[in-house]
C-alpha positions as CSV (number, residue, x, y, z in Angstrom):
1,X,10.3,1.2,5.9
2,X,6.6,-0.3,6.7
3,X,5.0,0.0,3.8
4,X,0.9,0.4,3.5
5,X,-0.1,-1.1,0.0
6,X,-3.8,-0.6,-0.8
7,X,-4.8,-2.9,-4.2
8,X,-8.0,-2.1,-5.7
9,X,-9.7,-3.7,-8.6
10,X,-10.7,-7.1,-9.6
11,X,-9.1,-9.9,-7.6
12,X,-8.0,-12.0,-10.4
13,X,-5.3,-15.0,-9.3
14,X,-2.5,-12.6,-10.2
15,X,-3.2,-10.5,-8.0
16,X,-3.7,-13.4,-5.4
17,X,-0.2,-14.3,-6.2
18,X,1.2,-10.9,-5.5
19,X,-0.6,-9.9,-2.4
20,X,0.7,-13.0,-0.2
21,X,4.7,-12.1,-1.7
22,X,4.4,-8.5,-0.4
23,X,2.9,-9.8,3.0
24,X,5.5,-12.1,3.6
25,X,8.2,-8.6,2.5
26,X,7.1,-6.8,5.2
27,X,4.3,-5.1,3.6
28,X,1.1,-3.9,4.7
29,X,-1.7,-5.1,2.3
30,X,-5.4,-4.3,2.2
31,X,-7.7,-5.0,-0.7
32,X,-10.6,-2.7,-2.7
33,X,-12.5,-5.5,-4.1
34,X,-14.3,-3.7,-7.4
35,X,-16.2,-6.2,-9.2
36,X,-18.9,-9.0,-9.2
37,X,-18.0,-12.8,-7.8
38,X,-16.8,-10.5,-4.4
39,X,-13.2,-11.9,-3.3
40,X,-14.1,-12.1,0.5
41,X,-10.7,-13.1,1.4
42,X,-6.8,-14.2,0.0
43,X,-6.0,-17.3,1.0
44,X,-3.8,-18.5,3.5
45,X,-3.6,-14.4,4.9
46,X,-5.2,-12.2,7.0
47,X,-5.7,-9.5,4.7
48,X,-8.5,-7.2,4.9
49,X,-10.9,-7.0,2.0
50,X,-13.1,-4.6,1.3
51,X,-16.4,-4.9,-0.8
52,X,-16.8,-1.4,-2.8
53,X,-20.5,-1.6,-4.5
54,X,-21.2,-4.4,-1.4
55,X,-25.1,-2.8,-0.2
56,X,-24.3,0.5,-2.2
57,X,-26.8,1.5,-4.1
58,X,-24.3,3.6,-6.4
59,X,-23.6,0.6,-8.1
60,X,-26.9,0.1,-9.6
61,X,-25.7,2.9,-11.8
62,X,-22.8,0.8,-13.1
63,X,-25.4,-2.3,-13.8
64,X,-26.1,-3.2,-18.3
65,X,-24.0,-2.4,-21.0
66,X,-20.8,0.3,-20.9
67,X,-20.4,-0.6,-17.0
68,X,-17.0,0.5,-17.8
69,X,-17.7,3.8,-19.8
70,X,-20.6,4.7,-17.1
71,X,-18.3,4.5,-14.3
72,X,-15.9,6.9,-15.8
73,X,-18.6,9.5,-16.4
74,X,-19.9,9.1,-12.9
75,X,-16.3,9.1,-10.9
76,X,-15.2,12.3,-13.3
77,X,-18.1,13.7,-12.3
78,X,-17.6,13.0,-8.7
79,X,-13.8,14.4,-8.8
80,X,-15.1,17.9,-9.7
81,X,-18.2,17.9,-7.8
82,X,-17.4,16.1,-4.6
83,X,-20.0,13.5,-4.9
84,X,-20.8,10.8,-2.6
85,X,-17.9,8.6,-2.6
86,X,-17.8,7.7,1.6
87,X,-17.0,4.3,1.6
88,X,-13.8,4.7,-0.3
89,X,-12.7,7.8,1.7
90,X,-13.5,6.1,4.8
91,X,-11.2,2.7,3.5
92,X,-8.3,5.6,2.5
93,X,-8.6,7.1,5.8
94,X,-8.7,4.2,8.1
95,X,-6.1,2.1,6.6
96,X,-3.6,5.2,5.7
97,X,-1.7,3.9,2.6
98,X,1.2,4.9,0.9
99,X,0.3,3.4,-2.4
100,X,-3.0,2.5,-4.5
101,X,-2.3,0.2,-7.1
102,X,-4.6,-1.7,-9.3
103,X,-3.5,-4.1,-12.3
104,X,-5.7,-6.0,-15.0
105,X,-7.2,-3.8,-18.0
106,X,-9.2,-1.4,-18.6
107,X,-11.7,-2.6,-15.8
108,X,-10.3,-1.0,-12.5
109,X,-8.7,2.3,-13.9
110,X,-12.2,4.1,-13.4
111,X,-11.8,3.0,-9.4
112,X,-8.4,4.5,-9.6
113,X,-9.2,7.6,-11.0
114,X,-12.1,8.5,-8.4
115,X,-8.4,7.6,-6.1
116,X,-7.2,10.2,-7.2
117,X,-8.5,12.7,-5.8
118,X,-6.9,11.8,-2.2
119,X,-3.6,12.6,-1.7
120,X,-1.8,8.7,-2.2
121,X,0.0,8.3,-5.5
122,X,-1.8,5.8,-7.5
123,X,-0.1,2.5,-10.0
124,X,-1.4,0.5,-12.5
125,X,-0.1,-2.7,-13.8
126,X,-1.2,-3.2,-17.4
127,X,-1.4,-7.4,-17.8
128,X,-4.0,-6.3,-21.1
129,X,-4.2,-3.0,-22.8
130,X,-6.1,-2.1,-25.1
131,X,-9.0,-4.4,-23.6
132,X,-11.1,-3.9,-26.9
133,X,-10.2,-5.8,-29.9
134,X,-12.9,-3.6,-31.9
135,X,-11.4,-0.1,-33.5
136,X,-14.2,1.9,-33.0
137,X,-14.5,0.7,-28.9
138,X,-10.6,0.7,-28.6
139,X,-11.2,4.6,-29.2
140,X,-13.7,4.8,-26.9
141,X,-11.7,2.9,-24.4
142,X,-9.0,5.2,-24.7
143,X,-10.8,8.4,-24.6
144,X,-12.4,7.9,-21.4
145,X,-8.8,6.2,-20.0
146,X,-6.7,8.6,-21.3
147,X,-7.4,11.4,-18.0
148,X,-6.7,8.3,-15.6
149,X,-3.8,7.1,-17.1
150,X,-1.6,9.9,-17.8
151,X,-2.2,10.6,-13.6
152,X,-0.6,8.0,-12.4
153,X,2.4,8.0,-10.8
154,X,3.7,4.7,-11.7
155,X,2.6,2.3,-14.6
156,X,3.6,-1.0,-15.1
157,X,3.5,-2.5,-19.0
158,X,3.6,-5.9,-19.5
159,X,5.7,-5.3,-22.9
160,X,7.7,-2.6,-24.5
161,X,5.2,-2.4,-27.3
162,X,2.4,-1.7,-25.0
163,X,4.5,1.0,-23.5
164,X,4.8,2.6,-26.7
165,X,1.0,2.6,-27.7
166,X,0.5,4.1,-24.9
167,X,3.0,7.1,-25.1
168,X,2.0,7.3,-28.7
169,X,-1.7,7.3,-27.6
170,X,-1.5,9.3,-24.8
171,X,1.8,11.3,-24.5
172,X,1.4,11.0,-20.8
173,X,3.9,13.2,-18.2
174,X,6.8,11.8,-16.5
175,X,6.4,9.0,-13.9
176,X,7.6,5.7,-13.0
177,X,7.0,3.4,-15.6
178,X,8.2,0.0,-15.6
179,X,8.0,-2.7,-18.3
180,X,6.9,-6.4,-16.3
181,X,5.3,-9.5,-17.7
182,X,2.9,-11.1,-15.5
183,X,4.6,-13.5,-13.0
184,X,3.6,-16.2,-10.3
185,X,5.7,-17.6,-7.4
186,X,7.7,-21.2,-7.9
187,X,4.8,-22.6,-5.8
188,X,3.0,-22.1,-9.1
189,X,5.6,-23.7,-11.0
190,X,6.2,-27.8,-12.3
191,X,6.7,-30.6,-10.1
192,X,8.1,-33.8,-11.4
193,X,8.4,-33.9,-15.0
194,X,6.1,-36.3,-16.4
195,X,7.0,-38.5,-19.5
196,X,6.6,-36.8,-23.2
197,X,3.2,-37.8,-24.7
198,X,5.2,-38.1,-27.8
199,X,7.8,-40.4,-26.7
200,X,5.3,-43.5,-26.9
201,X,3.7,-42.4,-29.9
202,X,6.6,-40.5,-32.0
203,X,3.8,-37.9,-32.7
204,X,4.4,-34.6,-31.1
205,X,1.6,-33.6,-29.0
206,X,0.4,-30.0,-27.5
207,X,-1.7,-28.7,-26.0
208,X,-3.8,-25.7,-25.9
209,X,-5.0,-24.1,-22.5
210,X,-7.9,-21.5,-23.5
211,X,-11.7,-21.4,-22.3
212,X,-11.8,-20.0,-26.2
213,X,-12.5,-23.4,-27.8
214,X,-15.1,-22.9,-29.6
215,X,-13.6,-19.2,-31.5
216,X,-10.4,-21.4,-32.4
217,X,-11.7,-24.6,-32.7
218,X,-11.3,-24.2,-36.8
219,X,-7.7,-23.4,-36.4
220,X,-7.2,-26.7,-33.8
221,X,-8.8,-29.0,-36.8
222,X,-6.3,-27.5,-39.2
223,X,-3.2,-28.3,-37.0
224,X,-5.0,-32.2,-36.1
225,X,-5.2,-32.5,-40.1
226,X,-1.2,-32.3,-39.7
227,X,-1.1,-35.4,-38.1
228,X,-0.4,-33.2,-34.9
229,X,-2.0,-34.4,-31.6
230,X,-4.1,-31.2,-30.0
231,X,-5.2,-31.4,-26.4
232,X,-7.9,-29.4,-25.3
233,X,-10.0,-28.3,-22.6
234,X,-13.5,-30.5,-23.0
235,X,-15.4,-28.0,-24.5
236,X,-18.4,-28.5,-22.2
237,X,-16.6,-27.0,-19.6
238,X,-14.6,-24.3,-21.3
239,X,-15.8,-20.6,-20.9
240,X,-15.1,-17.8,-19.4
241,X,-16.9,-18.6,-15.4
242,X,-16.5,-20.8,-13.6
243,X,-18.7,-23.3,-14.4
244,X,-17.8,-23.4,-18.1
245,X,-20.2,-22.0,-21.2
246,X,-18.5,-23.8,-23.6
247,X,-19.9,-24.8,-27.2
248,X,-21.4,-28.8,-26.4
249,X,-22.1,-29.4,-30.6
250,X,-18.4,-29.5,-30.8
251,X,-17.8,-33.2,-31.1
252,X,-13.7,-34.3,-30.9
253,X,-12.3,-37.2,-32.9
254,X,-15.3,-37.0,-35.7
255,X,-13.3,-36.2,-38.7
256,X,-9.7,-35.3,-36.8
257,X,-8.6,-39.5,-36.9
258,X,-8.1,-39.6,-33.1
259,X,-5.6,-36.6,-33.3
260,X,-8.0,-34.1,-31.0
261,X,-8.5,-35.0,-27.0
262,X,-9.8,-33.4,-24.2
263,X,-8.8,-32.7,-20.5
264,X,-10.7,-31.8,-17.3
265,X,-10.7,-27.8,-16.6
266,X,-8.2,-27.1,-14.0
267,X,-9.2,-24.9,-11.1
268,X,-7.3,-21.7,-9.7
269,X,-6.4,-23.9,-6.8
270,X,-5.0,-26.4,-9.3
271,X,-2.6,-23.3,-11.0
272,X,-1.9,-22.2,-7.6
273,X,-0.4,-25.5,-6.4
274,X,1.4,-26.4,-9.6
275,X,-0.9,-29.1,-11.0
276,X,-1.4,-27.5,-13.8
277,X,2.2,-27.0,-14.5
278,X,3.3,-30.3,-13.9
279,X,0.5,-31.9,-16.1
280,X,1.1,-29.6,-19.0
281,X,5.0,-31.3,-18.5
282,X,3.4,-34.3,-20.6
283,X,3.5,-31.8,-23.9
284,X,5.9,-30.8,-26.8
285,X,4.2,-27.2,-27.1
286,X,1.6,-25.1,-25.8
287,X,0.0,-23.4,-28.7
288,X,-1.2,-19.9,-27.4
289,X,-3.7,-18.2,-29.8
290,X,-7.2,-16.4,-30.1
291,X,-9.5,-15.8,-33.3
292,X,-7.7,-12.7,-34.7
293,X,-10.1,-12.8,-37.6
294,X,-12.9,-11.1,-35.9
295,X,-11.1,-8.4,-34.8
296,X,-11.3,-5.2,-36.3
297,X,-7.8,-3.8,-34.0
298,X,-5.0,-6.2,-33.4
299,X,-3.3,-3.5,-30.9
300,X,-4.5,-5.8,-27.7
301,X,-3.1,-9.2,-29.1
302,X,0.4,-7.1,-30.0
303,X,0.6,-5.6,-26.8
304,X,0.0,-7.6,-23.9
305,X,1.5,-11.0,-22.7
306,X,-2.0,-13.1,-22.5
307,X,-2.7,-15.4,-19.0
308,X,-2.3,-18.5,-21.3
309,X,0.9,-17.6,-22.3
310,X,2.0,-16.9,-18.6
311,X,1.0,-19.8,-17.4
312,X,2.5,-22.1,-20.1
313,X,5.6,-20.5,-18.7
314,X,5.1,-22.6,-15.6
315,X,5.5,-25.6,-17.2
316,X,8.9,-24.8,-18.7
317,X,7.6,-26.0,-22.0
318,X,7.8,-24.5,-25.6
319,X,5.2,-21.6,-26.8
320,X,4.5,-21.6,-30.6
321,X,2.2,-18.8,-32.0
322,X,0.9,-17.8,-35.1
323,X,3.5,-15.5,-36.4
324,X,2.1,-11.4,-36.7
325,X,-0.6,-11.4,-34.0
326,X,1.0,-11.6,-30.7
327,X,3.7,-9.7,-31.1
328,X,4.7,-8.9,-27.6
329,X,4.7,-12.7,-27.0
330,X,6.8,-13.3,-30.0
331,X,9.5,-11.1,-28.4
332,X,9.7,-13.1,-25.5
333,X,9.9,-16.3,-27.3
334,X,12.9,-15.5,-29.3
335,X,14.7,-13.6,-26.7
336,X,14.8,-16.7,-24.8
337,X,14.9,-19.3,-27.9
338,X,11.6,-21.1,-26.2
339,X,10.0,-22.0,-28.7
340,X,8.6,-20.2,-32.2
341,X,6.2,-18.4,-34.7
342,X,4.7,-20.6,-37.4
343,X,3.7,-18.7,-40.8
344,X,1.7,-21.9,-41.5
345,X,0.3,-25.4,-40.5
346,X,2.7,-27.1,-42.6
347,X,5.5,-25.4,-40.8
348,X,4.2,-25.7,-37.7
349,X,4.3,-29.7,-38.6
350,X,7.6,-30.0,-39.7
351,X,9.2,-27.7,-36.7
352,X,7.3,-30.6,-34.5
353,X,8.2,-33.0,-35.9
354,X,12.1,-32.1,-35.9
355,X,13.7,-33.5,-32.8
356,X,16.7,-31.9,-33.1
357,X,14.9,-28.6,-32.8
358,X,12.3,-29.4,-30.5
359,X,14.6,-30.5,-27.7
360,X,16.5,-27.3,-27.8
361,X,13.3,-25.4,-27.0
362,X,12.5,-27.8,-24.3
363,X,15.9,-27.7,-22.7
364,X,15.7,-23.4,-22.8
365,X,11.9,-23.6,-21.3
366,X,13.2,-25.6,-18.6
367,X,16.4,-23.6,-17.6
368,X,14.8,-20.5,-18.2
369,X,11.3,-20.6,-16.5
370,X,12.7,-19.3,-13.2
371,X,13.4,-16.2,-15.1
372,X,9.9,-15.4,-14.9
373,X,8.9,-16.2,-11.5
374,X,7.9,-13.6,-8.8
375,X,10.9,-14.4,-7.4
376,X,13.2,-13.5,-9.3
377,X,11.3,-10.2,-10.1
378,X,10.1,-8.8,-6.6
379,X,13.3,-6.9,-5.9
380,X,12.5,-5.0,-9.3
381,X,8.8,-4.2,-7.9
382,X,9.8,-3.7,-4.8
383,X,12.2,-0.6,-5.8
384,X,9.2,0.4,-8.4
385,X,7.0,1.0,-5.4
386,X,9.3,2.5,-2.9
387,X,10.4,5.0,-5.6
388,X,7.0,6.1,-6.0
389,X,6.2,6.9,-2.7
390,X,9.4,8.2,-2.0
391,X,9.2,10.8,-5.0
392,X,5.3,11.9,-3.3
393,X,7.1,12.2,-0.1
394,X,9.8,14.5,-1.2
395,X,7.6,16.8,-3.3
């Protein structure tokens, strides 16, 4: 069957992966852009995209501090009372679809639940939840998500352990859940393998992918001190848009001995294509990790399966965490033997620094990275979707 797939929310390049793969299944795809930096278009398609706030002066509500939290109180609001909400009926009843799905955080699931109140079964796909690494906002967050989410009629979770925080948060009624790590087509994935750093040097090198540099820039100094070569995005240009925010006073190879370098930021177009991929091929390990100590709540780094991670998966290299912090991420690694949790720096060094060892979780990254293309995982979404609408169609 022809299937109408409506995605609203923020177009991040995850979803820019996905929506192209259901075009080319057959699908029917149209877009609810939901937030700022408007996606006008997904490249290489003809889907439509639609602007929600784009010259509505609703949004000037949603504008400062809590723009989450506000739009929650608004859209509830508007469910009961019937407020103006034209644009997004007029999208829903022009383009007809059999599904509303949105993915990301906490950041679309207001959108969704003003969706609700049409008569199209709504999904989420949880790539981060809880969003909120504070306790006292990770409450809030889930007060105000709680309604929303336990209305859905699917919900994807990118672990098992964020499926459980949620039952255990929310207790929500039956529905399709599915548990499914973020993926990206092979066009995403590693060309040709380029030569280990650490063959010409007999140093192991890795190499760490966050805009975060500054917030984890002490634990990068400690590895360095471990005569361990760290690679890292020049911090002039790391942040979280486009053009970079990134701390300029942090000055590499000062007191590190030549063991800390930078690289140019890659762009989307550059993880889209697979340069990114094959240029992280040049590395022993990519080290995935935040700075846990200025979190009050650790629930968002055990939960989800963080973009970094992801897209170190494209490279088909080793992953080596701090053990105790990500622990969704630490499932995956030892489920598939690529790569490992490190209690200390010292650790850390000698694991690197064993051949033996290392190769083993080189040679699983490589044969296993497939596993987590789109690929190899659309027939599981696709049945996800079509059982959805098939249960709203038989009720």
């Amino acid at each position: 069957m022809k299937i109408s797939f409506m995605f609203m929310g923020q177009v991040t390049i995850q979803a820019e992966a996905l929506l192209p793969h259901l075009l080319h299944h057959g699908y029917e795809v149209t877009v609810i852009s939901t937030h700022g930096n408007w996606c006008t278009n997904i490249a290489d398609t003809d889907i439509p995209v639609f602007n929600l706030y784009e010259s509505n002066r609703t949004s000037l509500l949603f504008d400062g501090p809590l723009e989450n939290y506000r739009k929650h109180a608004y859209y509830s609001l508007a469910k009961k009372l019937d407020l103006k909400d034209n644009k997004l009926k007029q999208i829903v009843n022009e383009t007809k679809p059999d599904i509303i799905y949105g993915s990301w955080g906490s950041q679309s699931l207001p959108e969704i639940g003003l969706a609700q109140k049409f008569n199209v079964p709504t999904a989420y796909e949880f790539l981060t939840y809880p969003v909120s690494s504070n306790i006292l906002t990770e409450k809030i967050e889930n007060f105000f998500n709680k309604p929303v989410v336990n209305d859905l009629d699917g919900r994807v979770f990118s672990t098992q352990r964020m499926s459980n925080y949620i039952r255990n948060k929310f207790d929500p009624p039956a529905g399709e859940n599915m548990i499914l790590m973020e993926c990206y087509p092979e066009k995403f994935y590693f060309g040709k393998r380029l030569p280990l750093l650490s063959e010409s040097d007999g140093q192991p090198h890795i190499v760490f992918i966050g805009m975060d540099v500054d917030e984890v820039f002490p634990q990068i100094k400690e590895i360095a001190s471990k005569k361990i070569h760290v690679h890292i995005v020049e911090p002039t240009e790391a942040g979280w848009n486009e053009n970079g925010t990134g701390d300029p006073n942090i000055r590499v190879g000062s007191d590190n001995s030549g063991f800390i370098h930078q690289f140019k930021r890659f762009s989307a177009d550059d993880i889209a294509d697979g340069t990114l991929a094959t240029f992280l091929t040049q590395f022993d390990a990519c080290l995935v990790t935040y700075n846990f100590w200025s979190a009050s709540s650790l629930s968002r780094f055990a939960n989800s399966i963080p973009s970094r991670f992801s897209i170190a998966l494209l490279a088909g290299i080793p992953i080596i965490v701090p053990e105790g912090y990500l622990k969704g991420c630490e499932d995956v690694i030892e489920e598939h033997n690529i790569g490992f949790a490190y209690k200390s720096y010292s650790e850390l060094s000698k694991k690197l620094y064993d051949k033996k060892v290392l190769s083993l979780y080189q040679n699983n990254s490589i044969n296993n990275s497939k596993f987590f293309s789109l690929e190899s995982n659309f027939d599981k979404i696709d049945k996800f979707v079509k059982r959805i609408i098939n249960h709203q169609e038989s009720q």
